[in-house]
C-alpha positions, 0 to 999 in steps of 0.5 A, spaced: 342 311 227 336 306 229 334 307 235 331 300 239 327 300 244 327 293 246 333 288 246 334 281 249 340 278 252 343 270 248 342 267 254 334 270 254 333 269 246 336 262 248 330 261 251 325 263 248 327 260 242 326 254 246 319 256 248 317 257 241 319 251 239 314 248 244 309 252 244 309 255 237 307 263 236 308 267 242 309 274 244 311 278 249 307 283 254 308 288 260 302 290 262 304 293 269 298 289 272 299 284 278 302 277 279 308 279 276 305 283 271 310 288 271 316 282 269 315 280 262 311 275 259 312 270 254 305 268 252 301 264 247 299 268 242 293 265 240 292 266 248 293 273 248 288 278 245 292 285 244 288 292 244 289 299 242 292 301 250 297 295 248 304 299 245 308 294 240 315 297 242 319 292 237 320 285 235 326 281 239 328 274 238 323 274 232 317 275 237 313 281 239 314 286 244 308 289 247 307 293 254 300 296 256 300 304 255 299 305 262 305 302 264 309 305 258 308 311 261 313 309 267 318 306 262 317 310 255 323 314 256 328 308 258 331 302 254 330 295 255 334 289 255 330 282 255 335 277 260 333 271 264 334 268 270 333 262 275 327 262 278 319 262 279 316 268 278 308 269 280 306 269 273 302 266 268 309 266 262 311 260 258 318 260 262 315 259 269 315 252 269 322 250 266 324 254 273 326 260 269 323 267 269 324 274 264 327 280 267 328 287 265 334 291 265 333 299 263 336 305 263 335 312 261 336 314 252 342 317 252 341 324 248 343 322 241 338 316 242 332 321 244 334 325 238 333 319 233 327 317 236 
């Protein structure tokens, strides 16, 4: 049993395919900072300078999901689904200005999944 610990929803992959049509290379961060920084960013990737404190938690609509250390702590034990919806957060995401943001949806690994990890 593989175990993810990030997905994306047909309507979010939709999405960022489109983005990355636009903007070329792009990645996904969490950082857990302000401005949103809790919500997931779709960013330039050339833009983005990633560290050891960032955790590459998989790859989604061919894009690679990173989330600060920090705030990884609140999320290592949930699974997270990447989805979308109309609106403008407050952040600096490739989304915001085609009127759209990324959302999380999370819940807990069953005992199997742990298991697995």
């Amino acid at each position: 049993m593989e175990v993810k610990r990030v997905e994306i929803t047909e309507e979010a992959k939709r999405l960022v395919l489109q983005l990355r049509e636009k903007h070329g290379e792009v990645i996904f961060h969490q950082s857990g900072g302000c401005c949103d920084g809790s919500s997931p960013m779709l960013l330039p990737k050339e833009d983005f300078y990633t560290d050891e404190s960032d955790i590459h938690l998989g790859n989604i609509a061919g894009v690679d999901f990173y989330m600060n250390e920090a705030q990884y702590e609140y999320w290592k034990h949930t699974h997270l689904t990447i989805d979308v919806t109309q609106g403008r957060g407050a952040s600096f995401s490739l989304e915001i200005p085609e009127g759209y943001r990324f959302i999380v949806h999370s819940r807990l690994f069953t005992e199997e999944e742990k298991k697995n990890m």
